[in-house]
C-alpha positions in Angstrom: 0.0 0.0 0.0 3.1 2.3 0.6 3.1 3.1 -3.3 -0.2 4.8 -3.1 1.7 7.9 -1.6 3.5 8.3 -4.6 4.5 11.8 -5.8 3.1 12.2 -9.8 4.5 13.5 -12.5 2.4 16.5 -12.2 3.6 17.3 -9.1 0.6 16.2 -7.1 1.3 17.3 -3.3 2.5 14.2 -1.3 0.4 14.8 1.3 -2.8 14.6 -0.8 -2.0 11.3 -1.1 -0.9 10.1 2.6 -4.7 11.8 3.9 -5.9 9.0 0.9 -3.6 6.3 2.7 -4.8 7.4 6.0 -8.9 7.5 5.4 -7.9 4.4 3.7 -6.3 2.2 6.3 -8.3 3.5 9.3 -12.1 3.0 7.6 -10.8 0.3 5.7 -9.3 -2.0 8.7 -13.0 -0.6 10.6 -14.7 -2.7 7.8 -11.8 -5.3 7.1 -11.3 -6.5 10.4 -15.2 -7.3 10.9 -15.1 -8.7 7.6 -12.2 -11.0 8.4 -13.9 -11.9 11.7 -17.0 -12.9 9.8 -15.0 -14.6 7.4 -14.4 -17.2 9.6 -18.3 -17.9 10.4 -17.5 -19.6 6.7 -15.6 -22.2 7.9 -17.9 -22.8 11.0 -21.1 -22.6 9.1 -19.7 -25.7 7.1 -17.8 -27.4 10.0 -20.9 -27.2 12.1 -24.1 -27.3 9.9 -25.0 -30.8 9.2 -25.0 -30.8 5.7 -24.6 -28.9 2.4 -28.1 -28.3 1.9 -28.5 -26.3 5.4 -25.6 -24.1 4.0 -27.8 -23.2 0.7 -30.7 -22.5 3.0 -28.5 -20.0 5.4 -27.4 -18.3 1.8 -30.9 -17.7 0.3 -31.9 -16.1 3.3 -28.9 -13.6 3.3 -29.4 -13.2 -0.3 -33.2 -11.8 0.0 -31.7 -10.0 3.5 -29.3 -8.0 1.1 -32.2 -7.0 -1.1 -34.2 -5.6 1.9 -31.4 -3.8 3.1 -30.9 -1.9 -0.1 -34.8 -0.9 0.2 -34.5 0.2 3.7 -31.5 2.7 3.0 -33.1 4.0 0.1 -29.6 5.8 -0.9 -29.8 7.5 2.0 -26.3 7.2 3.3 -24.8 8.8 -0.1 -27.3 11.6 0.4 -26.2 12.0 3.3 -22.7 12.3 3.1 -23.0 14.7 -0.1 -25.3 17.0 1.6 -23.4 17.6 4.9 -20.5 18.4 3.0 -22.2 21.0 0.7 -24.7 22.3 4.0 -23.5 25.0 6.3 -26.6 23.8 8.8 -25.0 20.0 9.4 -27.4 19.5 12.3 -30.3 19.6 10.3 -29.0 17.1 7.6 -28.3 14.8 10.5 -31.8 15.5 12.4 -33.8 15.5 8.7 -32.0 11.6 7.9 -32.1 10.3 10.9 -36.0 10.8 10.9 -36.5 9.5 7.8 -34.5 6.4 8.2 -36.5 6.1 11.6 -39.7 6.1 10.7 -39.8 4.0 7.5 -38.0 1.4 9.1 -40.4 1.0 12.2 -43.3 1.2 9.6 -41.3 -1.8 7.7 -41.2 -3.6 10.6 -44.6 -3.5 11.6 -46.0 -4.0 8.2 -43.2 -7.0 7.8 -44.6 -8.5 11.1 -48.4 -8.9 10.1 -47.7 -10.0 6.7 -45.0 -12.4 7.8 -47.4 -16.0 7.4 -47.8 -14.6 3.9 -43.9 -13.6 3.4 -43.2 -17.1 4.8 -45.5 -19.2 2.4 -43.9 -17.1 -1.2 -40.3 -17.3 0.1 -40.9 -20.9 1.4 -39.1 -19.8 4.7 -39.8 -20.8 7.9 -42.1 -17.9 9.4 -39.9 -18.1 12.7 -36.5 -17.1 10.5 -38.6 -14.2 8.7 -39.5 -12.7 12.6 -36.0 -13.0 12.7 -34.8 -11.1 9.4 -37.6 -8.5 10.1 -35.7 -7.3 13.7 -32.6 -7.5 12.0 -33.9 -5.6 8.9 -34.9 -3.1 11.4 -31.9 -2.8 13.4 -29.2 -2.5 10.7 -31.1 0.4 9.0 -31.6 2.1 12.4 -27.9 2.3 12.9 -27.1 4.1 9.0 -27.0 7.5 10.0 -25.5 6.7 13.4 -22.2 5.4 11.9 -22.4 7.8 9.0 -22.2 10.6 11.4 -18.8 9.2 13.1 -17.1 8.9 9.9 -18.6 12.7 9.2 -17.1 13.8 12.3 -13.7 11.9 12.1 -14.0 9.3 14.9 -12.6 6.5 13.4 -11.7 4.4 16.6 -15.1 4.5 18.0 -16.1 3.6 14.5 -14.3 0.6 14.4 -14.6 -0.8 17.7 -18.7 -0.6 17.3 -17.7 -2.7 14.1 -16.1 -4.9 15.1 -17.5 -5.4 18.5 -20.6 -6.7 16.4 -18.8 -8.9 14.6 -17.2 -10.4 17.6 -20.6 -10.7 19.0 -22.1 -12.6 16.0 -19.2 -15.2 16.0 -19.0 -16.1 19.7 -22.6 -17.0 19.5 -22.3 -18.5 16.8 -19.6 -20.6 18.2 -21.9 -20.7 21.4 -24.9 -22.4 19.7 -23.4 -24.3 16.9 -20.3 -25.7 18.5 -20.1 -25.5 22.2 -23.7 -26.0 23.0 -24.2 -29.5 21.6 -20.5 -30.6 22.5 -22.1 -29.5 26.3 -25.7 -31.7 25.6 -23.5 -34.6 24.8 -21.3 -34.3 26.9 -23.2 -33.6 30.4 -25.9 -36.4 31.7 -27.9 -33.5 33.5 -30.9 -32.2 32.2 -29.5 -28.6 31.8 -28.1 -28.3 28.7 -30.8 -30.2 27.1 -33.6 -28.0 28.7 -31.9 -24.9 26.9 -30.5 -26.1 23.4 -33.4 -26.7 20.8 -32.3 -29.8 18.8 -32.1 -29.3 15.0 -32.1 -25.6 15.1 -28.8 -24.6 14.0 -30.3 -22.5 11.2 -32.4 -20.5 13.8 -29.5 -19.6 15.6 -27.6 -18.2 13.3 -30.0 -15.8 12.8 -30.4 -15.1 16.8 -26.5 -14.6 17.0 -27.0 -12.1 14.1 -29.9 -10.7 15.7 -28.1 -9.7 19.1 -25.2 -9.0 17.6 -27.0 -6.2 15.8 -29.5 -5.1 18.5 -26.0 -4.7 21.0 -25.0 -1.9 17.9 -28.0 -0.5 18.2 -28.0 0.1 22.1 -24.3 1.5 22.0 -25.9 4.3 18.9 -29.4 4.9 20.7 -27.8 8.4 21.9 -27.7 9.8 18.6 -31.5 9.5 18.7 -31.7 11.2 21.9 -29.4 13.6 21.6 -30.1 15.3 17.8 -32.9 18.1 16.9 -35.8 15.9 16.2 -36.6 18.6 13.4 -37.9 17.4 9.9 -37.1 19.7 7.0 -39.2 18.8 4.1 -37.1 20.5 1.6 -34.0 19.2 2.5 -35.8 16.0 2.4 -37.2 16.1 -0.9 -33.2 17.1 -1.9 -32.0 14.2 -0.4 -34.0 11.6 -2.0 -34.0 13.2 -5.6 -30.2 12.6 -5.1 -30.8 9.0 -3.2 -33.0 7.4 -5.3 -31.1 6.9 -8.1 -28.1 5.5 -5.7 -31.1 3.1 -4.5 -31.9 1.7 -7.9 -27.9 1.1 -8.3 -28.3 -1.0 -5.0 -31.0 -3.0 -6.3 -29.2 -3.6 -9.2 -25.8 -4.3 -7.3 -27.7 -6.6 -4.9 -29.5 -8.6 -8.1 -25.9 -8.7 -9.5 -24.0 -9.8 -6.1 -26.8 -12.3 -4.4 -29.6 -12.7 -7.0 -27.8 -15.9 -8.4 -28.5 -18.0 -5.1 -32.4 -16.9 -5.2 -32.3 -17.8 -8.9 -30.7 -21.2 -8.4 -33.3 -21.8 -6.2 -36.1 -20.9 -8.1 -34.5 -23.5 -11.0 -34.8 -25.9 -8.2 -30.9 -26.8 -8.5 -30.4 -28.8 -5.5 -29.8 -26.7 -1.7 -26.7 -28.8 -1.3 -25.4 -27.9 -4.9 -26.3 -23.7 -3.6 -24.6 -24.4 -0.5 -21.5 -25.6 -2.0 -21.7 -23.0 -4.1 -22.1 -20.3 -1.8 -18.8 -21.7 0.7 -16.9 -21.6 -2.1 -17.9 -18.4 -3.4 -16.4 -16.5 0.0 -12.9 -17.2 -0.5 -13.5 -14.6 -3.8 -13.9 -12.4 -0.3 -10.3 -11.9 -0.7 -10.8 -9.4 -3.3 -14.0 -8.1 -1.9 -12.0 -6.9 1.6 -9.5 -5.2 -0.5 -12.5 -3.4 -2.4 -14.8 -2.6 0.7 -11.4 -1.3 2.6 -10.8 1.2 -0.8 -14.2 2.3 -1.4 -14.8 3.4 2.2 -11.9 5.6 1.8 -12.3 6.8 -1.5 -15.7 8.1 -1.6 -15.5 10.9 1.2 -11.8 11.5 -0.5 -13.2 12.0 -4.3 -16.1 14.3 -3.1 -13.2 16.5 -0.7 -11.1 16.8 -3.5 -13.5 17.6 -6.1 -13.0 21.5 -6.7 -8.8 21.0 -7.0 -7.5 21.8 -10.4 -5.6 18.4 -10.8 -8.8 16.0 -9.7 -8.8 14.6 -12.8 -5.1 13.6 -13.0 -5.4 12.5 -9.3 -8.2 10.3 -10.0 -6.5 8.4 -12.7 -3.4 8.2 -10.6 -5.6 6.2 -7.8 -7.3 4.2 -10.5 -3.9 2.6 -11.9 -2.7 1.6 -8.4 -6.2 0.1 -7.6 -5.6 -2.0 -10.4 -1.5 -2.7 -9.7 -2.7 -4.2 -5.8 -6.0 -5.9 -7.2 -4.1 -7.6 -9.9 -1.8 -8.8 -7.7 -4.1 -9.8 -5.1 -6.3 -11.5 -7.5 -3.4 -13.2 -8.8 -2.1 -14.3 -5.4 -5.8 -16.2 -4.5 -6.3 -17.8 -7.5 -2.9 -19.2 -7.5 -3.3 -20.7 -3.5 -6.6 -21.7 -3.7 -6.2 -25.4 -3.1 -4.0 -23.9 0.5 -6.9 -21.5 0.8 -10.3 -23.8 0.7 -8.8 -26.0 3.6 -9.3 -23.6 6.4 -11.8 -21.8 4.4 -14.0 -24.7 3.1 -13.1 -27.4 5.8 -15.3 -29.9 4.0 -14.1 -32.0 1.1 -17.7 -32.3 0.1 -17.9 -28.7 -1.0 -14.8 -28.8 -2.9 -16.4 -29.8 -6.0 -17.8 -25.6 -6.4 -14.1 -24.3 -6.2 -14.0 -23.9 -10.2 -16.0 -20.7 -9.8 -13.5 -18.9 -7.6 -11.6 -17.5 -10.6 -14.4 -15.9 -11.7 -15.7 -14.4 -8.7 -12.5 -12.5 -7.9 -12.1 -11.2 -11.0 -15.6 -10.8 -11.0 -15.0 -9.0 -7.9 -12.1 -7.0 -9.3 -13.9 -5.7 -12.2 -16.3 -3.9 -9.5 -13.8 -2.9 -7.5 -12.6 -0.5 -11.5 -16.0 0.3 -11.6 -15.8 2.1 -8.7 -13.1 3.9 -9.6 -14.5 4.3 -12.8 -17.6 5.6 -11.6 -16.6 8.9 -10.0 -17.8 11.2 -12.9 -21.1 10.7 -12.3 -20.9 11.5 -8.1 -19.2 15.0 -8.8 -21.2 15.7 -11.3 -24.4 14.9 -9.3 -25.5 12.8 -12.1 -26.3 9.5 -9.5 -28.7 8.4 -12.1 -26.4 7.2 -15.0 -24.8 5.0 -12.0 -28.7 3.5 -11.9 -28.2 3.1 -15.7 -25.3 1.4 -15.5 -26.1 -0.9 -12.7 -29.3 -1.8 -14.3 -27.9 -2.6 -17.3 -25.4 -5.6 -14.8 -28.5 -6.4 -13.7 -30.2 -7.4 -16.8 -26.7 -9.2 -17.8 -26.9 -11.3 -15.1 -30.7 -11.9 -14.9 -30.4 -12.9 -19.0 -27.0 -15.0 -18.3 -28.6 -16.8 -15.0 -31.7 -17.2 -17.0 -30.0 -19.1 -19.9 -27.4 -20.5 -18.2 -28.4 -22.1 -15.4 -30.1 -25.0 -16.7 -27.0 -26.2 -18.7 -24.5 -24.9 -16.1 -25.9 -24.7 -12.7 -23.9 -22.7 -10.6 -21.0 -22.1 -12.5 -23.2 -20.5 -14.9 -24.2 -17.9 -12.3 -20.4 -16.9 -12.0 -20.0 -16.3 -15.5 -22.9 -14.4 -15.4 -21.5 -12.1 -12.6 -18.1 -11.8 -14.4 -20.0 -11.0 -17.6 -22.0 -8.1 -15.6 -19.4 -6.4 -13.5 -17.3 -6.4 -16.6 -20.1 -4.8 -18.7 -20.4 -2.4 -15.9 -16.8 -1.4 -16.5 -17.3 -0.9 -19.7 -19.9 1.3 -20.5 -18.7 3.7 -17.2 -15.6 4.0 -18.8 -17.0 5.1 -22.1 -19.7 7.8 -20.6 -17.1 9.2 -18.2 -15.2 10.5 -21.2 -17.6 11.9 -22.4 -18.9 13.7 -19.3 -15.9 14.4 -17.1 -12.9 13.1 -18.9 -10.0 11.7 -16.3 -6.6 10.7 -18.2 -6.3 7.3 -17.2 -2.7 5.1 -18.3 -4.6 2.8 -20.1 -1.7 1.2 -21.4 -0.4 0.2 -18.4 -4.0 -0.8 -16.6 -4.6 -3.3 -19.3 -1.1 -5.0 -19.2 -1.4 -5.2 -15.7 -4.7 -6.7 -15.4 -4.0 -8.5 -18.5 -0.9 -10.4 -17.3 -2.9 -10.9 -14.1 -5.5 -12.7 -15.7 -2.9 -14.7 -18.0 -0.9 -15.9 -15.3 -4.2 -16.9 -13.0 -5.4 -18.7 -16.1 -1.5 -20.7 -16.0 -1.9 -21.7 -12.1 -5.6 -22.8 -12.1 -6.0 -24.7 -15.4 -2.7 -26.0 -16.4 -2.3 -28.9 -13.8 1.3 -29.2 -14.2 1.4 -25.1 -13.1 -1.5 -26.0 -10.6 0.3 -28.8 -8.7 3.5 -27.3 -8.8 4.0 -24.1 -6.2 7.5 -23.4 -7.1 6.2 -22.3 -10.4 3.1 -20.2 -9.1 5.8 -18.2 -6.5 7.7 -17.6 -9.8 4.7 -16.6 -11.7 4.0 -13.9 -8.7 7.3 -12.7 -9.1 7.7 -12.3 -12.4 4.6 -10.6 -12.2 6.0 -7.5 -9.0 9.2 -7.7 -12.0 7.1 -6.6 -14.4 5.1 -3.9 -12.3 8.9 -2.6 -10.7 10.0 -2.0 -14.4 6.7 -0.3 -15.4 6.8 1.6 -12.2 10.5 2.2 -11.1 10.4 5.9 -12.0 7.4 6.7 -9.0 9.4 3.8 -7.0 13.1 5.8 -7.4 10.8 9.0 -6.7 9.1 8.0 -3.6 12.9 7.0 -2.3 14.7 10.0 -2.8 12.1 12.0 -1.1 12.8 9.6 1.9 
């Protein structure tokens, strides 16, 4: 990460990019570090569930709890950070989205809650694990302004331990009611243990260590509802979701993209065990999805800061080429240790048979990761709604490619499809954005970078000789830093005699 605070060629000032580092690492290690945490329910969910089919149950559920969470934010958060930068009266941006976000989700929740029995018999969910979803629903939208306001106000720390104090939550009770509880019921000829623990429930209490989890993050953020102007400006209001609602139709469309495939599957009636495999061996693309989440939450607040310089554009392209130099190389890196990786990752040889797709959902992965970069025309501009274009158009890719590949390709042909989107996506930002606020990207070296990255994963998954032989992946990684020292080594000799 160190070559991010590089010193251009048009004499960009250092410091612009060590405050990019900075947001960077702090915000990105708030949202990594849960992220790894959670990373290992993966393992556990697969250790502890009893078999594959449970797993593609647990990952339909989260899949339709994505969706809802997109609806409850409504773009909200985006709106929210654009408008306290650009309003002298913060207090009432603050006061006006907090209200909003209240209100429609308690009026979710109670609509959710007497239409559940109806919810249940469509979704073919058990009503008990809807109740469940509903709270947490509730909960997670309840805290959205709360944390958007700490990164606002520049309290990183308490940011992150409220993050990762959820996270811890959810995976000791996980651990509690998955592992340790029925170790205990064997283990102890009392009647205690057995009283407590609910035998074939392990689905339930996943979704009770995510519910506590999240109602523990909400108690800790109550006093940001107690302590704000409970004053509604209508106006503001109106602003606010002119500017979201766009943003929310891009979530809709990133959420069909990301989790759509595992409802799809489903309703193609590929078997729950085939999803669940799936699904565990779709996280260890998470890999490039923690390097992604960690730059976004940096890069939004820093685009919209740095907006009115005269050099933006240059800057922006700067960020975009290393983006691309540490995701090729991070992409690069999983795909050639993934048969090290799925062992602690995917402790179950009986999943193993879903690892093909892994390729494709990190590149797949990747290609979103550009997109973001790629996508910054349309924030400064305020033009939110070509990013809704865009991401509908993913959408459709993936509904058509899971639509006609799925019954000849089952899962796998739900990774292509997601590849095919994200890369679509790509594509058509990076042809409007020249159009509407050209940025001079080094396309030259972009596409030889990513291009040798996907040329050498290509060498260490599907060539077996390459693929059972790590002597020859190490040298394929280092052939590949050779190559990016040579392309760079005029930043690199730069950055050094400034030290």
């Amino acid at each position: 990460m160190y070559i991010i605070l590089i010193f251009v060629k048009n004499s960009q000032p250092l410091s612009l990019y060590k405050n990019l580092f900075k947001q960077t690492l702090i915000y990105g290690l708030a949202t990594v570090l849960p992220r790894l945490i959670s990373f290992i329910l993966n393992p556990i969910y697969v250790k502890f569930l009893p078999d594959r089919s449970m797993m593609g149950e647990v990952s339909i559920i989260f899949s339709y709890l994505v969706f809802f969470n997109v609806f409850l934010s409504y773009g909200m958060e985006t709106a929210f950070f654009r408008f306290y930068n650009a309003q002298d009266d913060k207090k009432k941006v603050i006061s006006t989205s907090t209200i909003s976000l209240f209100w429609s989700s308690i009026g979710f929740l109670v609509i959710g809650l007497l239409f559940r029995n109806t919810l249940s018999k469509w979704s073919d969910i058990d009503v008990e694990y809807i109740t469940y979803t509903l709270w947490i629903l509730t909960l997670d939208a309840l805290t959205i302004i709360p944390f958007s306001k700490l990164r606002v106000e520049k309290k990183p720390i308490q940011y992150a331990v409220i993050k990762v104090s959820n996270t811890l939550i959810n995976l000791a009770l996980t651990l509690l009611f998955l592992g340790l509880f029925p170790y205990l019921v064997k283990q102890d000829s009392s009647v205690f243990f057995k009283s407590i623990y609910i035998e074939n429930f392990q689905i339930g209490y996943i979704f009770i260590a995510n519910l506590i989890a999240s109602l523990a993050t909400f108690l800790v953020l109550i006093p940001n509802y107690t302590q704000i102007r409970w004053q509604f400006d209508f106006a503001l209001w109106k602003q606010m979701m002119r500017y979201g609602y766009p943003i929310l139709f891009a979530g809709i469309a990133f959420a069909i993209n990301e989790h759509f495939d595992k409802i799809l599957l489903d309703w193609f009636h590929v078997p729950l065990a085939d999803i669940g495999a799936y699904s565990a061996c779709y996280k260890i693309g998470m890999f490039m999805v923690l390097f992604r989440t960690a730059y976004s939450l940096g890069i939004e607040p820093f685009f919209f800061s740095h907006a009115g310089n005269e050099n933006a554009p240059q800057t922006y392209a700067t960020i975009t080429k290393y983006f691309v130099i540490f995701g090729s190389f991070i992409s690069l890196a999983v795909i050639a240790f993934i048969d090290l990786l799925k062992q602690p990752l995917v402790p179950n040889a009986a999943y193993w048979d879903a690892i093909k797709v892994v390729p494709l959902i990190v590149f797949a992965n990747f290609f979103l990761g550009i997109y973001t970069n790629l996508s910054v025309w349309y924030k400064l501009i305020d033009k939110t709604l070509f990013g809704a274009y865009i991401s509908f158009v993913g959408a459709l890719v993936t509904l058509a490619l899971n639509y006609l590949l799925i019954p000849k390709y089952s899962y796998y042909g739900s990774a292509l499809a997601t590849i095919a989107a994200y890369g679509s996506m790509m594509i058509i930002s990076y042809h409007l954005g020249k159009k509407k606020y050209p940025i001079p990207y080094d396309f030259n070296r972009i596409f030889s970078y990513l291009g040798l990255s996907i040329g050498f994963s290509i060498l260490a998954f599907y060539v077996d000789y390459i693929r059972d032989n790590y002597p020859l992946k190490v040298l394929l990684l280092l052939v590949f830093l050779f190559f990016i020292y040579r392309s760079e080594k005029e930043t690199l000799l730069r950055i050094l005699r400034r030290k």
